[in-house]
Each structure stands twice: as structure tokens, then as C-alpha cells.
C-alpha positions as CSV (number, residue, x, y, z in Angstrom):
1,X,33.3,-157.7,107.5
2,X,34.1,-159.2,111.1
3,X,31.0,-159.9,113.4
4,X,30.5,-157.5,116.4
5,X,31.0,-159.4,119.8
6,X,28.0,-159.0,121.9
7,X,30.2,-157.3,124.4
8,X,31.5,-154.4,122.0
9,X,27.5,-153.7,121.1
10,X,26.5,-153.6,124.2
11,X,29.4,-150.7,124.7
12,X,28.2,-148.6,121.9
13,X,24.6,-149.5,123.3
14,X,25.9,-147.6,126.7
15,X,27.6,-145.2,124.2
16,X,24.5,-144.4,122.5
17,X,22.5,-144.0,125.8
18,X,24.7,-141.7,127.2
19,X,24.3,-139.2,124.0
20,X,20.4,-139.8,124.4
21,X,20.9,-138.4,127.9
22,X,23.2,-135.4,127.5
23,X,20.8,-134.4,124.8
24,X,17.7,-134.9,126.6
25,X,14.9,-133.9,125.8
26,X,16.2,-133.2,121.9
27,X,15.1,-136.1,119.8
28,X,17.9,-136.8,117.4
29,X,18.0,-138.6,113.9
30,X,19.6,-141.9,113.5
31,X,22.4,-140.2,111.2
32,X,23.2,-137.5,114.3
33,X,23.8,-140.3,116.4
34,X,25.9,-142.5,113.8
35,X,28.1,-138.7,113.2
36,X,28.1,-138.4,117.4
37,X,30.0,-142.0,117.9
38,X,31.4,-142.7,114.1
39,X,29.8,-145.5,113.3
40,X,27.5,-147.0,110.2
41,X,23.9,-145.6,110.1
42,X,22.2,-149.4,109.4
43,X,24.5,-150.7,111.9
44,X,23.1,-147.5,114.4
45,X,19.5,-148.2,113.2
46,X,20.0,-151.9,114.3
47,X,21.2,-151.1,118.1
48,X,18.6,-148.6,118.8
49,X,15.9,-151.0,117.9
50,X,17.2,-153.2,120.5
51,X,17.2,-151.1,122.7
52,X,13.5,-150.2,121.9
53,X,12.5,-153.3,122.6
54,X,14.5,-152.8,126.1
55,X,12.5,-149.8,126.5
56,X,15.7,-147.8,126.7
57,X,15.1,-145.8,124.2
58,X,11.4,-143.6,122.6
59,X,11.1,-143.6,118.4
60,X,9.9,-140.8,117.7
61,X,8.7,-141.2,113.9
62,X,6.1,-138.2,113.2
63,X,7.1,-134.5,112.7
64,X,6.3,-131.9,114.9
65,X,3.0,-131.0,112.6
66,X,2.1,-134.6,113.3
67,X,3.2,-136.1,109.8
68,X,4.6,-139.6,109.7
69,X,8.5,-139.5,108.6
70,X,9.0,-141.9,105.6
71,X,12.2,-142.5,105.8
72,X,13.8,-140.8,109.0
73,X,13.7,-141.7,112.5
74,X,14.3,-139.7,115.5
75,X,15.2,-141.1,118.9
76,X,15.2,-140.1,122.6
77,X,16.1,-141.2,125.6
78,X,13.0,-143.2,128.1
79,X,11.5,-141.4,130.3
80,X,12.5,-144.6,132.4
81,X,16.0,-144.9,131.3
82,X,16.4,-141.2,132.1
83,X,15.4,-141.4,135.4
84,X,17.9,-144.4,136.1
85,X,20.5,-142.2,134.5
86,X,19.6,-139.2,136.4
87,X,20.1,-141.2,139.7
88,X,23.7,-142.6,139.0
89,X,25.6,-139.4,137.6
């Protein structure tokens, strides 16, 4: 398979914020976001942790009973990020 430039991820990376936003405050599994933008689940998984580290994005990986997930994640938009977003649409 041909590598992903850094520009094209950083596109789906803007993609992927901009569902986090319209969704807000929903958390949404790593597979609802992969369906939302067609594209691979591990490749999904991958961006979103970068953009963890960014602070862009909030894992959410506990239940709403507090139980860890053990193999799901759910992901939302930063509070941060969201008010950076708020202020430019």
C-alpha cells in the first residue's frame, strides 16, 4: 500500500476534527468516525492519537458506569480545540 503524505493526513486530521465538532458533546467510537469519513479503522485509530498528543482531541476509554472499555475507544473533541472552533465558524 502507498504511504500517506503528511499533507493528505493532516487533511483527514482537519476532517476528523470537524466531525468531533458537529458532534459535540457526543463521544464517538473509533469505528463511527472511520464509517463518517470512509476510511480504515487502524489507520483512524492512528490519527486520533496524534492528535491526542496535540491535545486536539479527549479519549474517552471508560463507560458511562465507569468501567474501563477493553477494546473500544471513544473520542471527543477538546474542550480547547472546541473553543478555537467555535471562534472561527
Amino acid at each position: 500500500m502507498p504511504k500517506i503524505s503528511d499533507q493528505k493526513k493532516e487533511k483527514i486530521a482537519e476532517q476528523i476534527l470537524s466531525y468531533l465538532y458537529s458532534v459535540f458533546p457526543k463521544q464517538v467510537f473509533t469505528s463511527d468516525i472511520a464509517k463518517e469519513l470512509a476510511r480504515d479503522e487502524e489507520f483512524m485509530k492512528d490519527l486520533l492519537k496524534d492528535l491526542e498528543k496535540k491535545e486536539l482531541v479527549k479519549k474517552i476509554d471508560k463507560n458511562s458506569q465507569g468501567f474501563q472499555y477493553s477494546r473500544r475507544l471513544r473520542w471527543r473533541i477538546s474542550n480547547k480545540a472546541y473553543e478555537i472552533y467555535k471562534k472561527h465558524q
